[in-house]
C-alpha positions in Angstrom: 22.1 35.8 45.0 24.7 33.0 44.6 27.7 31.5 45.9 29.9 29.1 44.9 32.3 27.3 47.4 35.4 25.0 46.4 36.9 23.3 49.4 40.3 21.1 49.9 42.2 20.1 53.0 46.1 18.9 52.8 48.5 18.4 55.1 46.0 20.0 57.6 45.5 23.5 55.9 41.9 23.8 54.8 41.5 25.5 51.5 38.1 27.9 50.5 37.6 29.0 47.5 34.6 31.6 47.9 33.4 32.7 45.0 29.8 34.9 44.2 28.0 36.9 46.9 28.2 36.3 50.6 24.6 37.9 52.3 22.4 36.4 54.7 21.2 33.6 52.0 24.4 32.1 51.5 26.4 33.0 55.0 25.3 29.4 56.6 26.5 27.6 53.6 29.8 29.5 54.2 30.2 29.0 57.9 29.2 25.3 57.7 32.0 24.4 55.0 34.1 26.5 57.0 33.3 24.3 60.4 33.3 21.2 58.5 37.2 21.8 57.3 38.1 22.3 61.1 36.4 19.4 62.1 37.6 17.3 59.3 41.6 18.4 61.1 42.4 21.3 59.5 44.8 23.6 61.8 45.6 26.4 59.2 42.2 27.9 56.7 43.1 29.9 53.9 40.3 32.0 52.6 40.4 33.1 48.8 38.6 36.1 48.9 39.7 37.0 44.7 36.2 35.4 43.6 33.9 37.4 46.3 31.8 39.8 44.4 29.8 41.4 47.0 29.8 40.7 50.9 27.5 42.3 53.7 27.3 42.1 57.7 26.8 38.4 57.6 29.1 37.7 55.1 31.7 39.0 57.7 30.0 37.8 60.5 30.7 34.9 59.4 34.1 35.4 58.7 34.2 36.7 62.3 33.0 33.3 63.3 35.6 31.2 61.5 38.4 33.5 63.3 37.1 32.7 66.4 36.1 28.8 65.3 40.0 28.7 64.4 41.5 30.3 67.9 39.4 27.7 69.5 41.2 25.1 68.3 44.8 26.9 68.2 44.3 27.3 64.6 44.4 30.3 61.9 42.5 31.5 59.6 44.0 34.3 57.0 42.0 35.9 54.0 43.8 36.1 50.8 43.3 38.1 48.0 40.4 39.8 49.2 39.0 42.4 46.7 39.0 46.0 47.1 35.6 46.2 48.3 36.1 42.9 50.8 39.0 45.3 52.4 37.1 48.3 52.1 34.4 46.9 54.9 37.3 45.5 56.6 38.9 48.5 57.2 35.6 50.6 57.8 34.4 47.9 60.8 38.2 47.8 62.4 37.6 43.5 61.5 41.3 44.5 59.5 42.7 44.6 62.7 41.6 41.4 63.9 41.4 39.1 60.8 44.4 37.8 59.5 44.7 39.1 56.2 47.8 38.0 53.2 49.3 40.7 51.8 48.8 40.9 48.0 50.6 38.4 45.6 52.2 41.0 43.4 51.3 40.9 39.6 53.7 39.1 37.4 55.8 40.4 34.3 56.5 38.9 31.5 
């Protein structure tokens, strides 16, 4: 399985991009470039969920971990755009209720 991670930070929010699977393979790779934002000054991460094509327990432990990495440091952490599935799992472990999560960007019209 595979993941692809694109990260920025500006103006201390953290931006990352997920993109692929997120399983017990790829999780460390995910909470380490998730760390390294926070440590690098970022007080406000912003997840982007849209690119996540499968996630599993560690995949959300994980972003269990960065919640809790953030409140550490008086920081956030929100998901956005997370996929149907992504909020699916959320909802099913209760982690809906303690992630921040951005309401949906609604679709524009031409």
């Amino acid at each position: 399985m595979s993941m692809d991670l694109v990260t920025r930070l500006h103006g201390g929010v953290g931006h990352l991009q997920v993109i692929g699977e997120i399983d017990t393979l790829t999780a460390p790779e995910l909470r380490a470039a998730g760390a390294r934002l926070f440590e690098d000054g970022a007080r406000a991460l912003l997840v982007d969920c849209a690119g996540i094509a499968f996630i599993d327990s560690a995949g959300l432990s994980v972003l269990l971990e960065l919640h809790d990495q953030a409140e550490l440091r008086f920081a956030t952490m929100t998901l956005c755009e997370p996929t149907e599935q992504t909020r699916r799992l959320l909802a099913i472990t209760g982690l809906d209720a303690k992630l921040m999560v951005a309401p949906p960007v609604p679709a524009r019209t031409a």
